[in-house]
N, CA, C and O atoms as a MOPAC input file, in Angstrom:
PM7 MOZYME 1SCF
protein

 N      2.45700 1    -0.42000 1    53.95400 1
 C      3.80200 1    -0.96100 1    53.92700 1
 C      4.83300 1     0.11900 1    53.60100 1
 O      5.99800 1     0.00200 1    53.98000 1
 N      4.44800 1     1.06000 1    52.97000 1
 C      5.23700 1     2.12900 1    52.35100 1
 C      5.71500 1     2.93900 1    53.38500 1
 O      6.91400 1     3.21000 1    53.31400 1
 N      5.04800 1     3.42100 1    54.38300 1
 C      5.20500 1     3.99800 1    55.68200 1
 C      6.30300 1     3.10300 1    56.32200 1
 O      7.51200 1     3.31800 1    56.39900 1
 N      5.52100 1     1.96600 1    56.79300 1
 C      7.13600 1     1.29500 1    57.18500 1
 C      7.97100 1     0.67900 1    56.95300 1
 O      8.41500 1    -0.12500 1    57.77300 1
 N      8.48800 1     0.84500 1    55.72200 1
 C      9.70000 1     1.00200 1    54.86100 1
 C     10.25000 1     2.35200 1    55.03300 1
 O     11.47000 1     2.50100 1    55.10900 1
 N      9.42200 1     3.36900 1    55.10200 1
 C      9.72800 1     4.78400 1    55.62900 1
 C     10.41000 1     4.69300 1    56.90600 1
 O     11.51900 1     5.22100 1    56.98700 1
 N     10.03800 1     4.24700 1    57.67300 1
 C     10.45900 1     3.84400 1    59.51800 1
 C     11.34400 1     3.57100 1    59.52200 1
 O     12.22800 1     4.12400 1    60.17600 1
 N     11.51900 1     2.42100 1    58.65800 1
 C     13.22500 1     1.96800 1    58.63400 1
 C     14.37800 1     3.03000 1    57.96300 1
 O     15.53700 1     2.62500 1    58.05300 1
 N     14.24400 1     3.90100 1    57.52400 1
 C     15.20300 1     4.71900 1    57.18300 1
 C     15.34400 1     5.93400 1    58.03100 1
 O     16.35200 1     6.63900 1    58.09100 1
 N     14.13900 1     6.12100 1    58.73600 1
 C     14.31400 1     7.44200 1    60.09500 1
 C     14.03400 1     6.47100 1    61.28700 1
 O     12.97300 1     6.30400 1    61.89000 1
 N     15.21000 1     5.88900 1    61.47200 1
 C     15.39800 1     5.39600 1    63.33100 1
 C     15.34200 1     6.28900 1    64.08200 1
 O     14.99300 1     5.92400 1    65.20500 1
 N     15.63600 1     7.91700 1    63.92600 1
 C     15.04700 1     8.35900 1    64.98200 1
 C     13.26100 1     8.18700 1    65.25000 1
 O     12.80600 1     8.07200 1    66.38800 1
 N     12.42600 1     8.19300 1    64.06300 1
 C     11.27800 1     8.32100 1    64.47500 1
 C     11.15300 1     7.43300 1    65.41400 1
 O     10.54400 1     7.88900 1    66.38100 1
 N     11.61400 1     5.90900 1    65.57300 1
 C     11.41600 1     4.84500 1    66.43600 1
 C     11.76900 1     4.98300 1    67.63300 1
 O     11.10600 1     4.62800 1    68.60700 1
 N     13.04500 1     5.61000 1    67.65300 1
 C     13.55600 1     6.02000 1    69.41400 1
 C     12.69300 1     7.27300 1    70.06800 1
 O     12.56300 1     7.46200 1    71.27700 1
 N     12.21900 1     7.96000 1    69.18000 1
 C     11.18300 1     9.17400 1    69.55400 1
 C     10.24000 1     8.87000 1    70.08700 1
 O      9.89700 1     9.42900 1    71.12900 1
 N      9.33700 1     7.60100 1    69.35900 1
 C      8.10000 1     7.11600 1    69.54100 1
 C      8.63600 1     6.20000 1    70.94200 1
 O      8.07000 1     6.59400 1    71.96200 1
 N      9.55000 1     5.13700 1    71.15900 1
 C      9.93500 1     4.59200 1    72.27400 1
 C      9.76000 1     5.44500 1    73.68200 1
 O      9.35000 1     5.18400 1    74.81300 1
 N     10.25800 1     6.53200 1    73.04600 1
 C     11.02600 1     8.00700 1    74.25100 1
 C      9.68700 1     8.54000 1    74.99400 1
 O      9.78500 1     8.93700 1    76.15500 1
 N      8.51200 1     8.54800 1    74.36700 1
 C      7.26400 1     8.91200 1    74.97300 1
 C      5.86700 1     7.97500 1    75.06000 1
 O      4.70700 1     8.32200 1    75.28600 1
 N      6.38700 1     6.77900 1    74.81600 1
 C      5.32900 1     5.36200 1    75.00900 1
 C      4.50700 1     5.20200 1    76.15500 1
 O      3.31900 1     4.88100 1    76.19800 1
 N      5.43000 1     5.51300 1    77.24000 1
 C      4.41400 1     5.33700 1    78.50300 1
 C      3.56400 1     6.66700 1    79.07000 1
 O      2.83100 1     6.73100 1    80.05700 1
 N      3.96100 1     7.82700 1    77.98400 1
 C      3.53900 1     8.69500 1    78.68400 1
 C      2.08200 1     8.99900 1    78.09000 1
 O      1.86100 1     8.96200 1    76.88000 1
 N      0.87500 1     9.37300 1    79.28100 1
 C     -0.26600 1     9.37800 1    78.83200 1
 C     -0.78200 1    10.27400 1    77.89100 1
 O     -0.43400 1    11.45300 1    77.83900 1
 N     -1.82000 1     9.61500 1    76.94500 1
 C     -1.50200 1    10.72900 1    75.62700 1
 C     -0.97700 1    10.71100 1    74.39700 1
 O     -1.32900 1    11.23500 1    73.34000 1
 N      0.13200 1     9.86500 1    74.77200 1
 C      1.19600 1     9.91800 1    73.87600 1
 C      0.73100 1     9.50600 1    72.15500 1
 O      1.23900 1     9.80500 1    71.07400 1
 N     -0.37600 1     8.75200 1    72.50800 1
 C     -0.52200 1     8.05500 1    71.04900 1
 C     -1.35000 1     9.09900 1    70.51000 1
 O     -1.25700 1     8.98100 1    69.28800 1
 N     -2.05400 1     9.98800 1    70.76400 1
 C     -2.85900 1    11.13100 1    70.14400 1
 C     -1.55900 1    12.13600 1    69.93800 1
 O     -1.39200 1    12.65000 1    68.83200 1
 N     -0.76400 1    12.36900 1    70.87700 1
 C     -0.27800 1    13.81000 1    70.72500 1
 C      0.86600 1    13.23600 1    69.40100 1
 O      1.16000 1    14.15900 1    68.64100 1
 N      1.44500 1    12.03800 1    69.08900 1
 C      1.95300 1    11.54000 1    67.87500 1
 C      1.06600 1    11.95500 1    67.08400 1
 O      1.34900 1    12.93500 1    66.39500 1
 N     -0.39600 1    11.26900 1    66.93900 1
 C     -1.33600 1    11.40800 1    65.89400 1
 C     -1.68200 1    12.71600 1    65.25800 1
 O     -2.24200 1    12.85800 1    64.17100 1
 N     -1.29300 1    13.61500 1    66.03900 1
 C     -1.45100 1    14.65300 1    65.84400 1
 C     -0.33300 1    15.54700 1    64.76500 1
 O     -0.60000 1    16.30700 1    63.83400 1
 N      0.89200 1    15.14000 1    65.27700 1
 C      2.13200 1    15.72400 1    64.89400 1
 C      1.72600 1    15.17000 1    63.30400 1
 O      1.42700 1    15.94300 1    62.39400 1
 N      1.77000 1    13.90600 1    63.18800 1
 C      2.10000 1    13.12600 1    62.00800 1
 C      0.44700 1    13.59800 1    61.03700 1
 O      0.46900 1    13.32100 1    59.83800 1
 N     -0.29100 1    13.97500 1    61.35300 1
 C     -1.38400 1    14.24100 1    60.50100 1
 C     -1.33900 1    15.90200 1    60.16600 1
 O     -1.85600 1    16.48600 1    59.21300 1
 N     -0.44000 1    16.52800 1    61.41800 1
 C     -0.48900 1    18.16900 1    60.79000 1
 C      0.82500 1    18.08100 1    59.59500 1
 O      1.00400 1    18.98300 1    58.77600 1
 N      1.69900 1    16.81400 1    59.66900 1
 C      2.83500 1    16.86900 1    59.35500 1
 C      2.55800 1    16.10800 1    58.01000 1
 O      3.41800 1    16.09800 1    57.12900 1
 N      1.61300 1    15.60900 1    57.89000 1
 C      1.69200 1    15.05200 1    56.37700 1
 C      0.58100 1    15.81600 1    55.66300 1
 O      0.67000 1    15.75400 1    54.43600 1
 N     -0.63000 1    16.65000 1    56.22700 1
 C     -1.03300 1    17.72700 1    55.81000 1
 C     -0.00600 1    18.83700 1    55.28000 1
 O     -0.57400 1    19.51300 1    54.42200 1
 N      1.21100 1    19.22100 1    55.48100 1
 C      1.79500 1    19.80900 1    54.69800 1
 C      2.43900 1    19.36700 1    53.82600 1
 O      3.18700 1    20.06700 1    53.14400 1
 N      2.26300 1    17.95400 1    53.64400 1
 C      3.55600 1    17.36800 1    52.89200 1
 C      3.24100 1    17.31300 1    51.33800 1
 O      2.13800 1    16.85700 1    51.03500 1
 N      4.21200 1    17.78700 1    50.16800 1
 C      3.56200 1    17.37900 1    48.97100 1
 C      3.23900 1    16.64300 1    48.57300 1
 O      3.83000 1    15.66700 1    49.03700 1
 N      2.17900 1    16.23000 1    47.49700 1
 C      2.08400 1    14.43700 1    47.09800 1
 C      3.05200 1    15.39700 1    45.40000 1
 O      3.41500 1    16.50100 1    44.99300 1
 N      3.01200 1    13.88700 1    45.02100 1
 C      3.28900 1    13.63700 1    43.67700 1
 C      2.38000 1    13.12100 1    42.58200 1
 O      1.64900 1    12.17600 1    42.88000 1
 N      2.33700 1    13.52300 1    41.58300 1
 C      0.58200 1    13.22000 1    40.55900 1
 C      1.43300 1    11.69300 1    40.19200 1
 O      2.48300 1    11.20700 1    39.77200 1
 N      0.21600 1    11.43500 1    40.66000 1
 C     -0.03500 1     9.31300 1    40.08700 1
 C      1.01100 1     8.80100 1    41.04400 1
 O      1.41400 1     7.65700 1    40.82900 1
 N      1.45500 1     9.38300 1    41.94300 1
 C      2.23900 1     8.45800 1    43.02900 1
 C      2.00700 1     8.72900 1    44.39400 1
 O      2.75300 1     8.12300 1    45.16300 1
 N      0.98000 1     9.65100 1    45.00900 1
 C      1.08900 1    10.17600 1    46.14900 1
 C      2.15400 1    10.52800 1    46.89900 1
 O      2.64900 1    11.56900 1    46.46900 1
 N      2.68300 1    10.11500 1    47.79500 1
 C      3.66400 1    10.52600 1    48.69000 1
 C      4.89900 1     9.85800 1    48.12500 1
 O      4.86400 1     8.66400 1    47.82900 1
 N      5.88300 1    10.51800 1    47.98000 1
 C      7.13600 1     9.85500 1    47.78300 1
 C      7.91400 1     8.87900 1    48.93200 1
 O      7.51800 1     8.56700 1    50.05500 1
 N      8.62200 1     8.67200 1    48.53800 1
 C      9.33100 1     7.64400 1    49.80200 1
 C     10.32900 1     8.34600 1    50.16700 1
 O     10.86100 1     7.95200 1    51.20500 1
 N     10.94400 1     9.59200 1    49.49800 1
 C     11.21100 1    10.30900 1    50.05000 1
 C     10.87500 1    11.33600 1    51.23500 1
 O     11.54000 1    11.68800 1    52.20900 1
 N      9.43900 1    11.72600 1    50.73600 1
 C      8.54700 1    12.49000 1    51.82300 1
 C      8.66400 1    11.67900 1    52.67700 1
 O      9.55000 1    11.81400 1    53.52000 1
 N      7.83000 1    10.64200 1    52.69800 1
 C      7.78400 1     9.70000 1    53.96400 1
 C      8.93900 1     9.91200 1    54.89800 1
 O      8.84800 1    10.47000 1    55.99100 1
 N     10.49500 1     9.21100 1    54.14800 1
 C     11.09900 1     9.70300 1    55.53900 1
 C     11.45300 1    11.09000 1    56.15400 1
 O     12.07100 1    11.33100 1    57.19100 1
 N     10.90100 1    11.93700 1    55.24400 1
 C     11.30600 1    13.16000 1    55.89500 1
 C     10.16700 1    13.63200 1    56.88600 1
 O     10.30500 1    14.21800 1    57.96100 1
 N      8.72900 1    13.13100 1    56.09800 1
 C      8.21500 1    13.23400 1    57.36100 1
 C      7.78000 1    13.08900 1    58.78600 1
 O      7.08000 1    13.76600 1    59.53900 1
 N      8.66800 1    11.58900 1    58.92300 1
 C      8.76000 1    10.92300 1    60.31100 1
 C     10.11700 1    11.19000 1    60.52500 1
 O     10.56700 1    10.22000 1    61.13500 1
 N     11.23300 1    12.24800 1    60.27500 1
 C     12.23000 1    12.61500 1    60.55600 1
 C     11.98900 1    13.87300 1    61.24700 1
 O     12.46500 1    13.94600 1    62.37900 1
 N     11.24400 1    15.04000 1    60.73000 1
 C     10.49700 1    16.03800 1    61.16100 1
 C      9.82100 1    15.25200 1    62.60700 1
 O     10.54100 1    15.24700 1    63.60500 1
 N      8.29700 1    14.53000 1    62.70200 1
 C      8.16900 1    14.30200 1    63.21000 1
 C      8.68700 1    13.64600 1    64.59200 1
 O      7.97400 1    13.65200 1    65.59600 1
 N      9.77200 1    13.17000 1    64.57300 1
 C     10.45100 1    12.56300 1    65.31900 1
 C     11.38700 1    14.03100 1    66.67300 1
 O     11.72000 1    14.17600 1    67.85000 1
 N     11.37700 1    14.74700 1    65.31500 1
 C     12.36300 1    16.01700 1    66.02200 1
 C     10.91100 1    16.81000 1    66.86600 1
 O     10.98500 1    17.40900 1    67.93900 1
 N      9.80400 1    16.63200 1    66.14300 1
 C      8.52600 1    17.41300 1    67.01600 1
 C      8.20100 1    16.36500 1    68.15500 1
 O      7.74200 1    16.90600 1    69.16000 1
 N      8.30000 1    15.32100 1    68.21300 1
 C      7.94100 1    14.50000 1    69.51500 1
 C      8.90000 1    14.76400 1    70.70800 1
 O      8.53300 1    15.09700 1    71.83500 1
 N     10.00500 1    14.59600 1    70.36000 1
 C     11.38900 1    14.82700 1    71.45800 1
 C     11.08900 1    16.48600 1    71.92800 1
 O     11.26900 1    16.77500 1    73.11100 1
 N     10.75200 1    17.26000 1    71.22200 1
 C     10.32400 1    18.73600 1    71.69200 1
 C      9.12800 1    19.13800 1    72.36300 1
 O      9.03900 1    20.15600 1    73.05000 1
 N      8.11500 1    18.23200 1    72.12600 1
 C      7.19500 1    17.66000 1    73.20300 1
 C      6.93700 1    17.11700 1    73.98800 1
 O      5.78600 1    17.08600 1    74.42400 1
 N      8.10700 1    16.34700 1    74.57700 1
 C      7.88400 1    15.53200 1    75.01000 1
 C      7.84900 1    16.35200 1    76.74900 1
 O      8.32600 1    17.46400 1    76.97400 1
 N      7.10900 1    15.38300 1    77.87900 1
 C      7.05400 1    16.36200 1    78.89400 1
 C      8.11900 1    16.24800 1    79.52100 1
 O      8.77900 1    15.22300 1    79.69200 1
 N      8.37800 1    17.58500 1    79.98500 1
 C     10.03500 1    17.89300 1    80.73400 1
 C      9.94100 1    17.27800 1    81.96500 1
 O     11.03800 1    17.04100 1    82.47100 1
 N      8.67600 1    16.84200 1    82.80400 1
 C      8.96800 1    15.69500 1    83.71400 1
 C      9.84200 1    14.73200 1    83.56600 1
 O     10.79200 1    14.29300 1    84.21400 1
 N      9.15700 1    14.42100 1    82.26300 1
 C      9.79800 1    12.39200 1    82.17400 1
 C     10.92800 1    13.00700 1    81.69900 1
 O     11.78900 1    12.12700 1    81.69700 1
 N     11.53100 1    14.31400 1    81.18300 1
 C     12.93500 1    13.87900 1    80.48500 1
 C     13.86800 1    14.35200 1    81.57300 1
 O     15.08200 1    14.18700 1    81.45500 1
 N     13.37700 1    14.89000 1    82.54800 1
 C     14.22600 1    15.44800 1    84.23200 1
 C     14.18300 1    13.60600 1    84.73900 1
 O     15.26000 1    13.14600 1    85.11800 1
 N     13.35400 1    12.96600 1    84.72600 1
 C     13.43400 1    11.84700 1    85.41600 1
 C     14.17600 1    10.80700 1    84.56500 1
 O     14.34500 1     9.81700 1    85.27700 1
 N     14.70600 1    10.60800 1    83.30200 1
 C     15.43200 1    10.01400 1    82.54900 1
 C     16.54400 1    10.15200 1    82.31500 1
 O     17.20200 1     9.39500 1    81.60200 1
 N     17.18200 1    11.70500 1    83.18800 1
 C     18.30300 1    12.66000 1    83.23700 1
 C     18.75100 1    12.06000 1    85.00900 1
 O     19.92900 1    12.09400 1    85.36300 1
 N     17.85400 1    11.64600 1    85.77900 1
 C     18.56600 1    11.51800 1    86.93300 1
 C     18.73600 1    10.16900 1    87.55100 1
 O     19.37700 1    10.04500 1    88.59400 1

């Protein structure tokens, strides 16, 4: 639940994740971002992740999906 309570404060992560839904892959190459991306993230002793981290890390993430995303679909969303 903590995560998405996180979601709701980085709407970009949601339009990011929208932005590459159909594209094949997509749910690994997220899985990926968000597990190298909370592998760096600090915890806090006796609280794990802050709710701060959280949204910063699906704010980050959000900015690494749109930079991945393939320049096909974003030439074909451009024309």
């Amino acid at each position: 639940m903590a995560w998405l309570a996180a979601a709701e404060r980085a709407p970009d992560f949601g339009e990011a994740l929208a932005s590459v839904a159909s594209e094949e892959g997509a749910a690994e190459r997220v899985s990926e971002i968000l597990r190298d991306l909370i592998g760096q993230a600090g915890t806090h002793f006796g609280v794990g992740y802050s709710q701060g981290t959280r949204v910063a890390v699906l704010q980050v993430a959000a900015d690494e999906i749109s930079k991945r995303a393939r320049p096909a679909d974003r030439e074909a969303e451009e024309a």
